[in-house]
N, C-alpha and C positions, 0 to 999 in steps of 0.2 A: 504494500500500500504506500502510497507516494505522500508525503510530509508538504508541508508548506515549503519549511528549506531545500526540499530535493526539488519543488518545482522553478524556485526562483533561481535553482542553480543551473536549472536546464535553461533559462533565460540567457538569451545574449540581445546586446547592443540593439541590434537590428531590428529584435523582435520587439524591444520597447521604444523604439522609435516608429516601428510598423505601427504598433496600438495609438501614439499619437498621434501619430500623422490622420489616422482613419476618426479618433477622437475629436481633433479640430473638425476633421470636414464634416462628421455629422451633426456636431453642435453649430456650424455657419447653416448648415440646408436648415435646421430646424429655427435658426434667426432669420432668414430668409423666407419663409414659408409663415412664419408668425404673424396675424392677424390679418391672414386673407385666406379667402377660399376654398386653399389649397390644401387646410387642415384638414376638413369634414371632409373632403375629396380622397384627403391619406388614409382618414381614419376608415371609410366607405371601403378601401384597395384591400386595410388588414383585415376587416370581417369578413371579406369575400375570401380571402387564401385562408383565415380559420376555419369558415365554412367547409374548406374544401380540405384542409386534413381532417376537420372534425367526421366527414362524408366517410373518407377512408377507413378511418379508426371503425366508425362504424358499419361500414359497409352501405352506404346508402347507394344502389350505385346509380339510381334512376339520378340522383342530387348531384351525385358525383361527375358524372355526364356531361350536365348542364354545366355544373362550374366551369369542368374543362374545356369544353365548346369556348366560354367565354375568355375563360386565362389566355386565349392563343392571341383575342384581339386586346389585352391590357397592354403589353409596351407601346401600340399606337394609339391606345388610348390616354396614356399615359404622357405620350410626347404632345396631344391637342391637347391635353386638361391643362398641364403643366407648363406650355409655351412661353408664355409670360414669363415665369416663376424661374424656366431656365436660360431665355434670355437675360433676363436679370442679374443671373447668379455668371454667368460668360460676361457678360461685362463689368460688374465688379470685380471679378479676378482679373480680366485684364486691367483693369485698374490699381488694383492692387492685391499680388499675386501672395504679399507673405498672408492674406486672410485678417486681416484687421479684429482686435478683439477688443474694442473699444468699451467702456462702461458707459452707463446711460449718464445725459445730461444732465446735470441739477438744473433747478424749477425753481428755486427761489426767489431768483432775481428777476423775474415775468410778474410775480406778483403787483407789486407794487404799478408796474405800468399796465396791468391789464385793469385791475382796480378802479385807477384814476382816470386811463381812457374811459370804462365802461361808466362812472359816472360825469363825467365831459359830455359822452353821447346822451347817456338817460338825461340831461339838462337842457340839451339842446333839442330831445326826442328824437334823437336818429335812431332806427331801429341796430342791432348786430348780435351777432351769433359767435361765441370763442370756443374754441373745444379743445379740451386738453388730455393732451394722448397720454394713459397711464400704464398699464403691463400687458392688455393686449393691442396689439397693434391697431391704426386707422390708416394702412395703409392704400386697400381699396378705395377709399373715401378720400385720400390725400392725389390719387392718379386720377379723378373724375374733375381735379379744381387747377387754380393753373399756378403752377410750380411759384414760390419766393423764397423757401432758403435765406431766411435773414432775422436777424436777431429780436427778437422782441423788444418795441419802444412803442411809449405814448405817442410819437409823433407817425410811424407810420403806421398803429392801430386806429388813429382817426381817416388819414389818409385814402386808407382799405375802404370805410364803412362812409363816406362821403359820399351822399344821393349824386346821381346822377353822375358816376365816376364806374369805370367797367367792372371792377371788381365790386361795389359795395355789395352785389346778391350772393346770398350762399352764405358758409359759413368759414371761418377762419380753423386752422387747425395747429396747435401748438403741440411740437413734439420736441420738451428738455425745455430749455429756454429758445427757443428759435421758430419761425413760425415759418411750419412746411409748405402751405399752401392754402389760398386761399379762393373763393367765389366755388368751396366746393359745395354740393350735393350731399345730403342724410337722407335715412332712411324718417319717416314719419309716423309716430305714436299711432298706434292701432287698437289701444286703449279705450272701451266705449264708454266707461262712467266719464270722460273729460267733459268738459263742458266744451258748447261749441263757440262759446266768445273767446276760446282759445286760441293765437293766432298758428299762421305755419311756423314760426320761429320756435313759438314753447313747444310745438307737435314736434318740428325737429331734434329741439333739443333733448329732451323726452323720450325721442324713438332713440339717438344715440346711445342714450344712458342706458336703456332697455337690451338694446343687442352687445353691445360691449363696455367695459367698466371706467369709459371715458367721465370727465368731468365736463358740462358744457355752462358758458355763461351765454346768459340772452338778455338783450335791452332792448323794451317795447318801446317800439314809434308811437304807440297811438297811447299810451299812459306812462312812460319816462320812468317804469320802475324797473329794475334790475330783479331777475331772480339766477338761481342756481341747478340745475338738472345732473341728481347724481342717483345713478341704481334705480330710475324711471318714478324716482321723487323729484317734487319741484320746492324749492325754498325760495319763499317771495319775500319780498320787502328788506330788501337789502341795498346799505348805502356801502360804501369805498372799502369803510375799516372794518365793517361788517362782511363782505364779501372778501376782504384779503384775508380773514382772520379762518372763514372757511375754506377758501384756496388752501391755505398751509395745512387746518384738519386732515382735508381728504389729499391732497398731493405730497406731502413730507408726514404729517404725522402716523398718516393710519399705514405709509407704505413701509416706515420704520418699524410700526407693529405686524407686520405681517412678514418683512424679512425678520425681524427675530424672532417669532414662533414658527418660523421655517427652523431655522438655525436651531431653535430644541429642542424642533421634531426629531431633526437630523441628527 
């Protein structure tokens, strides 16, 4: 019977370099694949191949059959589902080949300027939408608006949200401190107790919250208040230090409670 020590002695160089190297790359596909479509699409791929040892195991063979039929057309199903996803992934490497293992952006410093924009606009009644990306991704939702890559500031969050300016429709999307894109598209609360003097801004923000664990801010045109859309709740009546004071709750505090009862699970 072979020991711990007998196995790590059969270990050379090579082979712990092989395990990295395949380490790195399935942890970039699995940041690369994070918060779009391509998850339920992966997870859909493994039910179907356990179905199909499950077949075996038991002999199902009429199941079995079928599955098979199917497995012959998955790798071209596999290269149209995924097109996107490995386009993506061939050009970030060639971009940069050592595999980037970058930590997420701190959020702290959006605070204050989304804050003070969002009551600027509610003052002035301009309507706007802010959405902030928290551990699953809003990637889909960031490729339907048109690319900005640029730092979060009061002066170009008004900018964004100024009537009659291309962008001011749609929503803005904050991922770290820097705003990936804006004049994008959400999905809309499906929600039937809402009331219908609800506008599309709170639906949107709302439907965000609902499908992924974004944070969204919304500032009504037609009544100049500010609320808050987290986990398909809406927190109304919120001024600057009110609304900054929640940003930090749900963006830094509860994500430091939640990486360390990872950390004692673990």
């Amino acid at each position: 019977m072979l020991t711990w020590r007998a196995v790590f002695e059969l270990l050379t160089w090579s082979d712990l370099l092989d395990v990295l190297v395949v380490t790195v790359l399935f942890y970039n596909l699995l940041l690369l694949i994070r918060g779009t479509r391509a998850v339920q699409m992966l997870t859909g791929i493994f039910l179907v191949a356990g179905a199909y040892y499950l077949s075996r195991l038991l002999r199902l063979r009429a199941l079995e059959t079928i599955i098979e039929s199917v497995l012959i057309f998955l790798p071209f199903a596999v290269i149209v589902l995924f097109q996107q996803e490995i386009r993506r992934a061939l050009a970030n490497f060639g971009r940069n080949p050592l595999l980037r293992l970058g930590a997420r952006p701190k959020v702290e410093a959006a605070f204050s300027d989304v804050a003070l924009a969002a009551s600027t606009l509610a003052s002035r009644r301009i309507g706007a939408l802010i959405v902030f990306e928290r551990r699953e991704g809003l990637r889909n939702y960031v490729e339907n608006g048109i690319p900005i890559d640029a730092v979060v500031s009061f002066d170009l969050l008004l900018n964004l949200f100024t009537p009659e300016t291309p962008l001011h429709d749609g929503a803005v999307i904050v991922q770290g401190d820097r705003i990936a894109a804006a004049a994008c598209f959400l999905p809309l609360t499906s929600n039937p107790e809402l009331s219908k003097e609800v506008g599309s801004r709170h639906r949107a923000a709302l439907g965000i919250s609902e499908e992924t664990d974004a944070v969204a801010v919304v500032v009504s045109e037609e009544t100049g208040r500010i609320a808050l859309a987290v986990g398909g709740r809406l927190e109304t009546e919120l001024d600057a230090r009110a609304l900054r004071a929640r940003l930090f709750h749900h963006l830094v505090a509860e994500e430091k409670r939640v990486a360390t009862a990872r950390e004692e699970d673990a």
